[in-house]
VMD Tcl script that builds the backbone (N, CA, C; Angstrom):
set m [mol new atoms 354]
animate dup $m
set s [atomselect $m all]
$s set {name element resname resid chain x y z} {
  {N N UNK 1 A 8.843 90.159 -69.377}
  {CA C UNK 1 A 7.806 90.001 -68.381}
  {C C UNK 1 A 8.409 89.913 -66.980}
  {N N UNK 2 A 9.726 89.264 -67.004}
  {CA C UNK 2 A 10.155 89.002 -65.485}
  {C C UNK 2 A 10.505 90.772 -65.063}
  {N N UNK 3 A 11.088 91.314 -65.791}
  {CA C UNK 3 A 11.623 92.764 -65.357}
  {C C UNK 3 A 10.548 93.373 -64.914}
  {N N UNK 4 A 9.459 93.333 -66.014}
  {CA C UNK 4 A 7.922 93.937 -64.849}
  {C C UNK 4 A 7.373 93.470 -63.787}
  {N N UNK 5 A 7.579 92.284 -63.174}
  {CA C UNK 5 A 7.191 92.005 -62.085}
  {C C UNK 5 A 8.225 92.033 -60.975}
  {N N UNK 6 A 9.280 92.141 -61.649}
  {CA C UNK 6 A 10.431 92.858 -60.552}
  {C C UNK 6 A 10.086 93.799 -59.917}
  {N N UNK 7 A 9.976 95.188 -61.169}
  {CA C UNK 7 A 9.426 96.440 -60.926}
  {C C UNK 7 A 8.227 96.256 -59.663}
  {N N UNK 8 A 7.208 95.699 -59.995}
  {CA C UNK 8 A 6.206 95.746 -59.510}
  {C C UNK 8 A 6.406 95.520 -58.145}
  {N N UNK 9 A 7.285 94.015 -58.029}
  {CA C UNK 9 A 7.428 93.716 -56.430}
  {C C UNK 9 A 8.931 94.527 -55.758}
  {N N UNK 10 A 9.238 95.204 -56.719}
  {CA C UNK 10 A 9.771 96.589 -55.693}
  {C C UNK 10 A 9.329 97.498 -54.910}
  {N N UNK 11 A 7.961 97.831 -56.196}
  {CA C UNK 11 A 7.259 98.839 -55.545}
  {C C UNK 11 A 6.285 98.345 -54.359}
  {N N UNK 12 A 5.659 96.664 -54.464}
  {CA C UNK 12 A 5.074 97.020 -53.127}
  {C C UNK 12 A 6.038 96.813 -51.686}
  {N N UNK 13 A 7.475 96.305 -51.776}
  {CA C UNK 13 A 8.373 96.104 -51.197}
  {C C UNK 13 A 8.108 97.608 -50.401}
  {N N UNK 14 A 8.322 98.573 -51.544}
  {CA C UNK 14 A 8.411 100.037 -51.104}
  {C C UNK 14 A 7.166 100.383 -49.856}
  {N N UNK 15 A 6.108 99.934 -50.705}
  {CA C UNK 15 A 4.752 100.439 -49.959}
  {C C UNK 15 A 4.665 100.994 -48.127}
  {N N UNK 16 A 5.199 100.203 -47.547}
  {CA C UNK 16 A 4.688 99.882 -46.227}
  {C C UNK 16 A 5.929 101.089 -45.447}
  {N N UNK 17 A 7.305 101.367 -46.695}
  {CA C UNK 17 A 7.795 102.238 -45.612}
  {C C UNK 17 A 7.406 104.062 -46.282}
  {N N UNK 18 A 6.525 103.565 -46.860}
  {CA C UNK 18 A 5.925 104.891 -47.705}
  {C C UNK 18 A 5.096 106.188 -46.381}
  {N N UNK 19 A 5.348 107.165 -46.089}
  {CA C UNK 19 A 4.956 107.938 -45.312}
  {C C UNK 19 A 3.229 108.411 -45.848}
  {N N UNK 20 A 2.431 107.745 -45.629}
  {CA C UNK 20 A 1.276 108.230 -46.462}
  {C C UNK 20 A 0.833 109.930 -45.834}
  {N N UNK 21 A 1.326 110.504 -44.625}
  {CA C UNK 21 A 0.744 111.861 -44.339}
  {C C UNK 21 A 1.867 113.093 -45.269}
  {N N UNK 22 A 2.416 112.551 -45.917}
  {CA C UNK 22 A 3.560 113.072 -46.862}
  {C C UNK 22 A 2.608 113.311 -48.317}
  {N N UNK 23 A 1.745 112.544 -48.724}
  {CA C UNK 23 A 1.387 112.353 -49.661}
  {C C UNK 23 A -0.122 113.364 -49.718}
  {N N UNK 24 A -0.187 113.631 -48.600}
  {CA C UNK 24 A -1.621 114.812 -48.064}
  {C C UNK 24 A -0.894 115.885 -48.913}
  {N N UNK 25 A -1.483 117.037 -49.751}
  {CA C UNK 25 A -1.272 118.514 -49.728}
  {C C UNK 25 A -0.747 119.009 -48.894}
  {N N UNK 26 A 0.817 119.705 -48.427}
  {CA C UNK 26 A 1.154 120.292 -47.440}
  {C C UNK 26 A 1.371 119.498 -46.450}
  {N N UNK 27 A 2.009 117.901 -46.472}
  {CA C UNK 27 A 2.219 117.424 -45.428}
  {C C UNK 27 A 1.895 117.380 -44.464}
  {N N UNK 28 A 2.557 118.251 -43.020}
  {CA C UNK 28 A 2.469 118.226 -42.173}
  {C C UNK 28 A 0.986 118.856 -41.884}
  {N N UNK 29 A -0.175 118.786 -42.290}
  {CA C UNK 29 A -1.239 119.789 -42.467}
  {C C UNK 29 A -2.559 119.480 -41.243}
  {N N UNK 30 A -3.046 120.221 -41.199}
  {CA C UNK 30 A -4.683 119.717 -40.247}
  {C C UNK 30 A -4.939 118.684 -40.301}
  {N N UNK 31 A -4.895 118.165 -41.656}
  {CA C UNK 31 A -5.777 116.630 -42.145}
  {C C UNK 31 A -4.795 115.769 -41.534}
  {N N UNK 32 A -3.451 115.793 -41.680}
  {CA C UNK 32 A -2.497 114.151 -41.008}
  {C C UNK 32 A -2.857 114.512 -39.321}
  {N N UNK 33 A -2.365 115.961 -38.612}
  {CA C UNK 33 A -2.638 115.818 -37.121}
  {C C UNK 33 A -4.117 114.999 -36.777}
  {N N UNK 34 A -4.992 115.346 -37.414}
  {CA C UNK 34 A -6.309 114.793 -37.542}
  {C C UNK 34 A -6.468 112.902 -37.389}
  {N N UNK 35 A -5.500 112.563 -38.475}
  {CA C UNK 35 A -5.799 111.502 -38.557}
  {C C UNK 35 A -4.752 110.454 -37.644}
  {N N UNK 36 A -3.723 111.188 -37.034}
  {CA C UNK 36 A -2.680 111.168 -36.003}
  {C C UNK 36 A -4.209 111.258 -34.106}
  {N N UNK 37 A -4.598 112.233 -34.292}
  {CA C UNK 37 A -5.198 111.976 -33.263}
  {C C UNK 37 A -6.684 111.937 -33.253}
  {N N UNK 38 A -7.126 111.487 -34.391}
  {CA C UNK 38 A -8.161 110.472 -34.035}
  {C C UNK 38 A -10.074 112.047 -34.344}
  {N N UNK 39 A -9.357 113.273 -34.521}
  {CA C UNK 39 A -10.582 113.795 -34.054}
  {C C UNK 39 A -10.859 114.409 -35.737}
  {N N UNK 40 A -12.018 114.611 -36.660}
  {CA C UNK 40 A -12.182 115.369 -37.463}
  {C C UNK 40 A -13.345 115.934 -37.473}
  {N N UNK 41 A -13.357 116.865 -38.346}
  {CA C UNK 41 A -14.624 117.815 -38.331}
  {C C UNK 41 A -14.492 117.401 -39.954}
  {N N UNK 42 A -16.542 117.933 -40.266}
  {CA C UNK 42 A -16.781 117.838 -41.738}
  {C C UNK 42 A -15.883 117.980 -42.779}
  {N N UNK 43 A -14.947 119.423 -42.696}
  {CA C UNK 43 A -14.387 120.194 -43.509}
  {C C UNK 43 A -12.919 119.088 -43.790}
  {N N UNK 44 A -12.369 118.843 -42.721}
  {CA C UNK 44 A -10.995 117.589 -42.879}
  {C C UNK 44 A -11.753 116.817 -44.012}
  {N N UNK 45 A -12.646 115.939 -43.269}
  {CA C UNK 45 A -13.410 114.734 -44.288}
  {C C UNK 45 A -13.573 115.188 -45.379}
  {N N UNK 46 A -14.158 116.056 -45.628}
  {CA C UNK 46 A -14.679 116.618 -47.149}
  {C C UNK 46 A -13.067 116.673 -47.776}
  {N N UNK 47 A -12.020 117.280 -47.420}
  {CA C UNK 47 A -11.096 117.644 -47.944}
  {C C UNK 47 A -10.111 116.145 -48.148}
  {N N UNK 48 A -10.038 115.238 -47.488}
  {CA C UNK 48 A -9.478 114.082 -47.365}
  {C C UNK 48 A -10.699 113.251 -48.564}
  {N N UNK 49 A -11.833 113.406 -48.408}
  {CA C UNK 49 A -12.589 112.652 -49.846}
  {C C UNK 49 A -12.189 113.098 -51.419}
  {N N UNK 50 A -11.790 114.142 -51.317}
  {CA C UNK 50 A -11.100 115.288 -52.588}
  {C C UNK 50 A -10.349 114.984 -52.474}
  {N N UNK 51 A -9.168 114.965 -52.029}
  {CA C UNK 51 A -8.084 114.619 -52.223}
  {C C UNK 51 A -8.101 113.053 -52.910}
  {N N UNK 52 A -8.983 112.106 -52.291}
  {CA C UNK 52 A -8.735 110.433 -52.464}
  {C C UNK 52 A -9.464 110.535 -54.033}
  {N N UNK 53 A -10.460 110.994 -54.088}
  {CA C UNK 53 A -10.920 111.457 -55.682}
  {C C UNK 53 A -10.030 111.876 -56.889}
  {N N UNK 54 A -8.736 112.818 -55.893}
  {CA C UNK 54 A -7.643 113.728 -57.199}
  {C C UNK 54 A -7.168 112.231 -57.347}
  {N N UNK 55 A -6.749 111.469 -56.334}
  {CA C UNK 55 A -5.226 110.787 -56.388}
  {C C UNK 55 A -6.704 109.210 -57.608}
  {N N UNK 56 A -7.392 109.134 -56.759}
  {CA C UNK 56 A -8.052 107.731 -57.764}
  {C C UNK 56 A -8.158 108.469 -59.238}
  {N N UNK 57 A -7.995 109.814 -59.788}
  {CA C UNK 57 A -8.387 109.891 -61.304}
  {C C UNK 57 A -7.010 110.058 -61.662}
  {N N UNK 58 A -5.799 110.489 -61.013}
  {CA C UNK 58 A -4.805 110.495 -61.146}
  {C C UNK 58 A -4.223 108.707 -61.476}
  {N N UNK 59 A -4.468 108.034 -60.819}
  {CA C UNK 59 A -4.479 106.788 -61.278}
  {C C UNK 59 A -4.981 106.225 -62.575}
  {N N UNK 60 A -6.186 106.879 -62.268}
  {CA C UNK 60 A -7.477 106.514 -63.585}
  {C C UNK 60 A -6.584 106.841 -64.903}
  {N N UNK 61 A -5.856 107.911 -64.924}
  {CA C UNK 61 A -5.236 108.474 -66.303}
  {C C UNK 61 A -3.840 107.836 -66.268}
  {N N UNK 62 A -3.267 107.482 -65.682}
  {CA C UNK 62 A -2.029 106.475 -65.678}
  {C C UNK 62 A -2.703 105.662 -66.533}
  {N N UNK 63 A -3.281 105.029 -65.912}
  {CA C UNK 63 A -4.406 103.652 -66.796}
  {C C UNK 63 A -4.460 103.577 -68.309}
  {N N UNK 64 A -5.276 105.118 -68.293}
  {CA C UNK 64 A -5.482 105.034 -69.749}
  {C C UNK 64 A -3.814 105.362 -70.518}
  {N N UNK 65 A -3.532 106.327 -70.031}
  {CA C UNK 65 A -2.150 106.593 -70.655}
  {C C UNK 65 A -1.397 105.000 -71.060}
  {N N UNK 66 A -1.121 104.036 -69.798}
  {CA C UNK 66 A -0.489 102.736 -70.384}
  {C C UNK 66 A -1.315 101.576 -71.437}
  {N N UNK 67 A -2.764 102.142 -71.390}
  {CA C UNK 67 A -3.511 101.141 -72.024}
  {C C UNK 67 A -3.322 101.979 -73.695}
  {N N UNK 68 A -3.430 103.552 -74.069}
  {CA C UNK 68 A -3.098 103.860 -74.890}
  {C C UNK 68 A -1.291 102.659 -75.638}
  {N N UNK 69 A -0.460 103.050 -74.584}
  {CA C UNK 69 A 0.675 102.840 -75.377}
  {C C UNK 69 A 0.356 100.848 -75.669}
  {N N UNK 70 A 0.086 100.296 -74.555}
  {CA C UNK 70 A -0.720 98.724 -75.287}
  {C C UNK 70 A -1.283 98.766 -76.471}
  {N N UNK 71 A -1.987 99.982 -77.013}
  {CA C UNK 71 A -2.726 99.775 -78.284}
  {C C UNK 71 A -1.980 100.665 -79.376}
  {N N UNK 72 A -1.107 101.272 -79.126}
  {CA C UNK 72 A 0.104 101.651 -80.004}
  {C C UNK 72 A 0.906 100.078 -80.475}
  {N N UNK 73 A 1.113 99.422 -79.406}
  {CA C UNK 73 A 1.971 98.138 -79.313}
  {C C UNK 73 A 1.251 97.751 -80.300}
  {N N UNK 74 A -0.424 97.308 -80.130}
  {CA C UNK 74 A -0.550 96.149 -80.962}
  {C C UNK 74 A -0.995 96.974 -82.415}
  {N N UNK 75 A -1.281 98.082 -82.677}
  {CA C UNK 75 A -1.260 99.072 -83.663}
  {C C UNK 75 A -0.017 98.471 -84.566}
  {N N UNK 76 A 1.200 98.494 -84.196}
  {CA C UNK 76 A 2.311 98.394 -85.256}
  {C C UNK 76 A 2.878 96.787 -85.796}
  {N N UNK 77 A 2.018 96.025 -84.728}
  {CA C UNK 77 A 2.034 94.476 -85.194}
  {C C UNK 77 A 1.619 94.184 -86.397}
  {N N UNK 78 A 2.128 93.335 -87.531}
  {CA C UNK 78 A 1.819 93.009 -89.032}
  {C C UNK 78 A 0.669 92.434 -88.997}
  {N N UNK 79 A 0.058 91.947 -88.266}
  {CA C UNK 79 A -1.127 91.446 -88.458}
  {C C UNK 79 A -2.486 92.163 -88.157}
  {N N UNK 80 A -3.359 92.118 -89.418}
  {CA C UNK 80 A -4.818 92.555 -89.519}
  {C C UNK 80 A -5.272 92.638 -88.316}
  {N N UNK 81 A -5.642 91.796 -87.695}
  {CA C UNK 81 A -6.472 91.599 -86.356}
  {C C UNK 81 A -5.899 92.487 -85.572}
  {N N UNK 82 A -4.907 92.382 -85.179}
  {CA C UNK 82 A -3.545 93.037 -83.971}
  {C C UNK 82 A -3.883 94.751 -84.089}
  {N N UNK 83 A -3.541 94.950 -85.560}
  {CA C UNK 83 A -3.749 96.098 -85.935}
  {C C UNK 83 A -5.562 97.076 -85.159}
  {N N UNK 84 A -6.505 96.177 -85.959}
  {CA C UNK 84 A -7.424 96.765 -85.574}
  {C C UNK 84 A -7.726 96.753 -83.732}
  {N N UNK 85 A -7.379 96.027 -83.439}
  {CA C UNK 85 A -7.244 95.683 -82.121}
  {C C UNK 85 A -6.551 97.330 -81.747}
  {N N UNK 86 A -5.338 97.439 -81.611}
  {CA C UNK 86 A -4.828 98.339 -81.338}
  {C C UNK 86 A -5.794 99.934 -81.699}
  {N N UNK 87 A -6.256 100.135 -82.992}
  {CA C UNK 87 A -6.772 101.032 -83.321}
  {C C UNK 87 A -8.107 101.367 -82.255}
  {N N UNK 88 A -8.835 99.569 -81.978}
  {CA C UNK 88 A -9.945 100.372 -80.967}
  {C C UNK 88 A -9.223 100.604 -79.443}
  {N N UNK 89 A -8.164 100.134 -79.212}
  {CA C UNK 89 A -7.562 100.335 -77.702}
  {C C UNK 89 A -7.130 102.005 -77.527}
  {N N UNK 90 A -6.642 102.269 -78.574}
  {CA C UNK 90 A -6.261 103.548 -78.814}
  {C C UNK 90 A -7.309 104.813 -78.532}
  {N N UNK 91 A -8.229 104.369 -79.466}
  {CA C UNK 91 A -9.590 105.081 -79.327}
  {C C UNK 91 A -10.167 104.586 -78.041}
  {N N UNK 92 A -10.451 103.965 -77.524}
  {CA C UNK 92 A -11.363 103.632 -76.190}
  {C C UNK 92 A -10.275 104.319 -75.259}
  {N N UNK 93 A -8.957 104.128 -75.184}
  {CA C UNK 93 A -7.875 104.659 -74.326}
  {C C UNK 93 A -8.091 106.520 -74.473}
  {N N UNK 94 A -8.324 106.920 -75.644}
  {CA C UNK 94 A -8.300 108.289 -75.526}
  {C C UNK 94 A -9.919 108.646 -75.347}
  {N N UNK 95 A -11.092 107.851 -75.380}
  {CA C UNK 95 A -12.474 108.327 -74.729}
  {C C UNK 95 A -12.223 107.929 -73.397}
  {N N UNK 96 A -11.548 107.416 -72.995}
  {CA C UNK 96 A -11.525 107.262 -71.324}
  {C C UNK 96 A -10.694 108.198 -70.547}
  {N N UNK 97 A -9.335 108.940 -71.554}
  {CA C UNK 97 A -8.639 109.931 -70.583}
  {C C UNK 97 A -9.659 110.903 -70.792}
  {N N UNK 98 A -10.054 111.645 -72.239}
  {CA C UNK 98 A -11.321 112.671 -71.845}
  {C C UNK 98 A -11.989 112.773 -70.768}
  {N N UNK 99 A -12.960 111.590 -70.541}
  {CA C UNK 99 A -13.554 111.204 -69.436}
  {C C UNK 99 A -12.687 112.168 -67.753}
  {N N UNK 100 A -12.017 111.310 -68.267}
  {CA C UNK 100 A -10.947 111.579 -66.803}
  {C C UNK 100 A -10.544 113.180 -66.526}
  {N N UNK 101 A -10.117 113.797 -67.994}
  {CA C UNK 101 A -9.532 115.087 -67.504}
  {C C UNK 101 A -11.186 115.538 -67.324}
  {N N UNK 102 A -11.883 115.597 -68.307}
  {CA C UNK 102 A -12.934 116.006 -67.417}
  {C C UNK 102 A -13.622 116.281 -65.991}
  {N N UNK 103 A -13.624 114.944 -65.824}
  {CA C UNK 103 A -14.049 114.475 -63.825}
  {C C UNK 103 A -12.780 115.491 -63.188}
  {N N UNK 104 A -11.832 115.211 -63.745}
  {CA C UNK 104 A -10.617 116.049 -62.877}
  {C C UNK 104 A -10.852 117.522 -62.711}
  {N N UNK 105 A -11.590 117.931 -63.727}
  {CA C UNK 105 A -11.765 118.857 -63.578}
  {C C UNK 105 A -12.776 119.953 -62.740}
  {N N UNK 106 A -13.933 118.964 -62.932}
  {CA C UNK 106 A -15.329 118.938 -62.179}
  {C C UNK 106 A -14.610 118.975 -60.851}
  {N N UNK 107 A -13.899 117.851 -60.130}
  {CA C UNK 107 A -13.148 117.829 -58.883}
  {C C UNK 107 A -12.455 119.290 -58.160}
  {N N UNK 108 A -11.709 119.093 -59.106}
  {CA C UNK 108 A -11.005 120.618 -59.098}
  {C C UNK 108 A -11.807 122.030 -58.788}
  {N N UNK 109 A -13.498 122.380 -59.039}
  {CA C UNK 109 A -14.150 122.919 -59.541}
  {C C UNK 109 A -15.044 123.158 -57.813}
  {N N UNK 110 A -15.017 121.671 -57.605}
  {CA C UNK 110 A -15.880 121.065 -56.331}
  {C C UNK 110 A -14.777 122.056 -54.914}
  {N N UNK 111 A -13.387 121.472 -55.600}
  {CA C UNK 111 A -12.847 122.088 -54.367}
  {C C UNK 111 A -12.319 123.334 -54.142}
  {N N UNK 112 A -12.831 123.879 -55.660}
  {CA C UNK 112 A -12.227 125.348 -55.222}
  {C C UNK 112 A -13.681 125.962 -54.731}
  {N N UNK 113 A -14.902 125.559 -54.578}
  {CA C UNK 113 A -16.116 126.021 -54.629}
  {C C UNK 113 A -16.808 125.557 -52.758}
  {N N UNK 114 A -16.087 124.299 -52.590}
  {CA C UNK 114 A -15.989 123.892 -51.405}
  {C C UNK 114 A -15.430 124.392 -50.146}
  {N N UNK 115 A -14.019 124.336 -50.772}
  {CA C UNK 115 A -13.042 125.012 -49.293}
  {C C UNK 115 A -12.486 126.243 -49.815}
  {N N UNK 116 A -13.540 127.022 -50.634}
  {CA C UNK 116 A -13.173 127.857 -50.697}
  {C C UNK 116 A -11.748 128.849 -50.739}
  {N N UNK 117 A -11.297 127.834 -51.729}
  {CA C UNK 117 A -9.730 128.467 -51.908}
  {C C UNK 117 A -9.500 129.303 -52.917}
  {N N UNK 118 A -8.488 130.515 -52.577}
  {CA C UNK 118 A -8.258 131.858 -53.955}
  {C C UNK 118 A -7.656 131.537 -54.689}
}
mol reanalyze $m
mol bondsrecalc $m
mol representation Tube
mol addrep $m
């Protein structure tokens, strides 16, 4: 437990010198000058809400992915309870990434239909 909260308070250690206009599509792009000087039009916004949508389901499936391997964990524990435990984490963990690649996909769908990209 201590090694994971190491981890953890590394990473927000990390946070603050994290370049977030790095993390935009194409970096240096319309959307960071935009948000560098203050002016946007619809099309930025729309494209900066898509983007915060990819990166929150991109999260969303981390989620399930670590909550899957939690219910692998308690899956191989000797005990009855533990066991079934694990079996519904497993299953609820894999109806929730569905979920997810789904929406991801719908997203995906939005923005090629949106900003019209080839």
């Amino acid at each position: 437990m201590k090694e994971i909260l190491e981890i953890i308070a590394g990473v927000i250690h990390a946070l603050p010198s994290l370049d977030v206009f790095s993390l935009i599509p194409g970096g240096d792009t319309e959307l960071a000058k935009a948000f560098q000087s203050g002016e946007f039009s619809w099309n930025l916004i729309l494209a900066y809400g898509l983007y915060l949508a990819q990166f929150g389901l991109g999260a969303a499936g981390l989620s399930a992915v670590i909550y899957m391997m939690i219910g692998g964990y308690r899956y191989i524990m000797p005990t009855e309870d533990a066991k079934e435990k694990g079996k519904d984490s497993i299953k609820n963990a894999l109806i929730g990434f569905t979920i997810i690649v789904l929406a991801w996909a719908a997203v995906d769908v939005v923005i090629i239909l949106l900003t019209e990209r080839s």
